[in-house]
C-alpha positions, 0 to 999 in steps of 0.5 A, spaced: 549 314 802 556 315 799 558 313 805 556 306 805 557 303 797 564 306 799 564 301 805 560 295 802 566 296 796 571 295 801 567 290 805 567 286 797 574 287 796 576 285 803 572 279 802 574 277 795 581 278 798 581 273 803 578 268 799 584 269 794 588 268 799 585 262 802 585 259 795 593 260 794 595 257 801 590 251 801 587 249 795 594 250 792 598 248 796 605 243 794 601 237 797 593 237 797 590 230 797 582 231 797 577 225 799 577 219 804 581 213 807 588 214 803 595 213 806 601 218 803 608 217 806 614 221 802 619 225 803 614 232 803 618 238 801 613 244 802 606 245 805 600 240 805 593 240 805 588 234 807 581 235 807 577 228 808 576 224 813 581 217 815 586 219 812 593 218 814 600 220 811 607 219 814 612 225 814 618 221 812 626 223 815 629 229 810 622 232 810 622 240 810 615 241 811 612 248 814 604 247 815 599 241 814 592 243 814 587 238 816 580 239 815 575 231 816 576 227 822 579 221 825 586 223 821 593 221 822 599 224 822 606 220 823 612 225 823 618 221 823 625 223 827 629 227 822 623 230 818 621 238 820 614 240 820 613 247 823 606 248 825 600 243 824 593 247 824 586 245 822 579 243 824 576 236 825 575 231 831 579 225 832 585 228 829 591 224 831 599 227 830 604 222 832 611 224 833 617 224 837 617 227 843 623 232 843 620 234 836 617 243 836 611 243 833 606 248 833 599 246 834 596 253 836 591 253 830 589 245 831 582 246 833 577 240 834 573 235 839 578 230 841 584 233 837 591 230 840 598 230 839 601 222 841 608 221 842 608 213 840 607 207 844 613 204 846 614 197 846 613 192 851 618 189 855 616 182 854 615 183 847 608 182 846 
């Protein structure tokens, strides 16, 4: 018997300890935007936090950017040349991420239907 309440003790506080967690890395991140169809652009400085769906945010040149975390569908992510962004993870379908093709990103923990990485379009020869 007391075997098993030290272990539903634990199994509590182990629990409650990745709950905190969790809060303190995505609730409370540097950047955190809730809700749906917003647009962002900036110079970020830290971690950001989407969680909706059809957002979009552009990761400006100078940005030293350690992790975005999506959670929705159908969001954008443009990196421009000269921001650095670590590692892009989250969960949701139709995700888009948009950026330059010699540019690392880490996309291990981006899970989801449909979820991709672009490299741009280039533009037409014929300016059209």
């Amino acid at each position: 018997m007391k075997k098993s309440v030290k272990f539903i003790v634990f199994m509590i506080l182990l629990v409650l300890g990745g709950g905190a967690v969790g809060y303190f890395k995505y609730v409370l991140a540097d950047y955190t935007y809730n809700g749906d169809g917003k647009t962002v652009a900036d110079v970020f400085q830290g971690d950001i936090t989407f969680t909706g769906s059809r957002n979009e945010v552009t990761i400006k040149a100078g940005s030293q950017v350690d992790s975005v975390t999506i959670f929705g569908n159908e969001n954008v992510i443009h990196v421009e040349a000269g921001a650095r962004v670590i590692a892009i993870r989250g969960y949701g379908s139709g995700n888009l991420v948009d950026a330059p093709p010699e540019m690392e990103i880490d996309l291990e923990w981006f899970k989801g239907e449909g979820n991709r990485r672009t490299t741009g379009v280039a533009r037409s020869l014929d300016g059209l």
